[in-house]
C-alpha positions in Angstrom: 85.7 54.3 67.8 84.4 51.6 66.0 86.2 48.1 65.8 84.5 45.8 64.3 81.5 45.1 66.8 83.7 44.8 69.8 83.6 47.8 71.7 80.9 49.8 72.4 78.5 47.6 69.8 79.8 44.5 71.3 78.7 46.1 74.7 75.3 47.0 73.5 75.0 43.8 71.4 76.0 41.8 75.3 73.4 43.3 76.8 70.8 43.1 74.8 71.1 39.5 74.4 71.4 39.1 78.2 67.5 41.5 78.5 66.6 38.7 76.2 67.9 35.8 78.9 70.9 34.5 76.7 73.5 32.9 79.0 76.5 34.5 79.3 78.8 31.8 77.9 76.7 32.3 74.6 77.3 36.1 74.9 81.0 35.4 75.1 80.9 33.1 72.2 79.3 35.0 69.9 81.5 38.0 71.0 84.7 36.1 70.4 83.7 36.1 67.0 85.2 39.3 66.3 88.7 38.4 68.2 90.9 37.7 65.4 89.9 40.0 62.3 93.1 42.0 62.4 91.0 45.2 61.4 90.3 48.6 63.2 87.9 51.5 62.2 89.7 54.2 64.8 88.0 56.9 62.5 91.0 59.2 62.7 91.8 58.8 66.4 94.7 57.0 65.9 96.2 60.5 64.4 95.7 61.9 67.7 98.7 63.5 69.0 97.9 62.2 73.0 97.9 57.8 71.7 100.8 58.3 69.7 102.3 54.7 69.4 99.1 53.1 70.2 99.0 49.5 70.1 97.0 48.7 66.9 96.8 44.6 67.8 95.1 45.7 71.1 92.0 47.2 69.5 91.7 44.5 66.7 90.9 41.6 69.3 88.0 40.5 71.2 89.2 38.1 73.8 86.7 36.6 75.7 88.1 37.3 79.1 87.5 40.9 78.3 83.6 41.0 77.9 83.8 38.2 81.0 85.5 40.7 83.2 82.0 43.4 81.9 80.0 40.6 82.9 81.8 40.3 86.3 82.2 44.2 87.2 78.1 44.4 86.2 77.1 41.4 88.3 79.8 42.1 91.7 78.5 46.5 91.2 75.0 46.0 90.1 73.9 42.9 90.4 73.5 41.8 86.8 73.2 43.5 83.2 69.6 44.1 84.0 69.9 45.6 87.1 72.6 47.9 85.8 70.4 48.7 82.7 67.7 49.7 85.2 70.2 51.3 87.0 70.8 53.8 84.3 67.4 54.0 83.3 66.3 51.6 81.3 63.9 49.8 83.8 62.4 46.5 84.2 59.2 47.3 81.8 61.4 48.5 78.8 63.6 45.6 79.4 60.5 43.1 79.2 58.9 44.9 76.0 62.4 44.8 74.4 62.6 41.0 75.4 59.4 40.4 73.8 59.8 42.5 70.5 63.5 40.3 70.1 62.0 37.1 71.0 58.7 36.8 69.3 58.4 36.0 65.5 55.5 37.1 63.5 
């Protein structure tokens, strides 16, 4: 699903900027940017026989308390964004080439 750069892009978006050292209360800021837009993209999933009556107005906000709560689950489990992401793979050297390649201008 797809809802406006909160779910699963907001995710990726959070922790991308958090590889590239942006604090977390400017990750929450920019994703509250979203909250508010009173628009879903559910691609046909609402249709979906098992969330009939889903609650639209859930999916079309992006309260910050929500990504907080990602932050806190990933720092209390894994120590951080970064050590999650390295975690699952994505280790400390691709994290630092990825900083770099965001960070530098040409």
């Amino acid at each position: 699903m797809c809802a406006l750069g909160k779910d699963r892009t907001g995710l990726f978006v959070a922790l991308v900027l958090a590889i590239c050292q942006v604090s977390v209360d400017d990750i929450l800021d920019d994703y509250v940017l979203s909250d508010g837009l009173g628009e879903v993209a559910l691609a046909g999933v609402e249709r979906m026989e098992t969330l009939r009556g889903l609650n639209r107005d859930m999916f079309s906000g992006a309260p910050r308390d929500a990504m907080l709560d990602a932050f806190e689950f990933l720092e209390e489990t894994y120590g951080g964004a970064p050590a999650y992401l390295e975690r699952i793979g994505f280790g400390e050297q691709q994290q630092s080439e990825l900083r770099r390649r965001m960070t530098t201008t040409s």
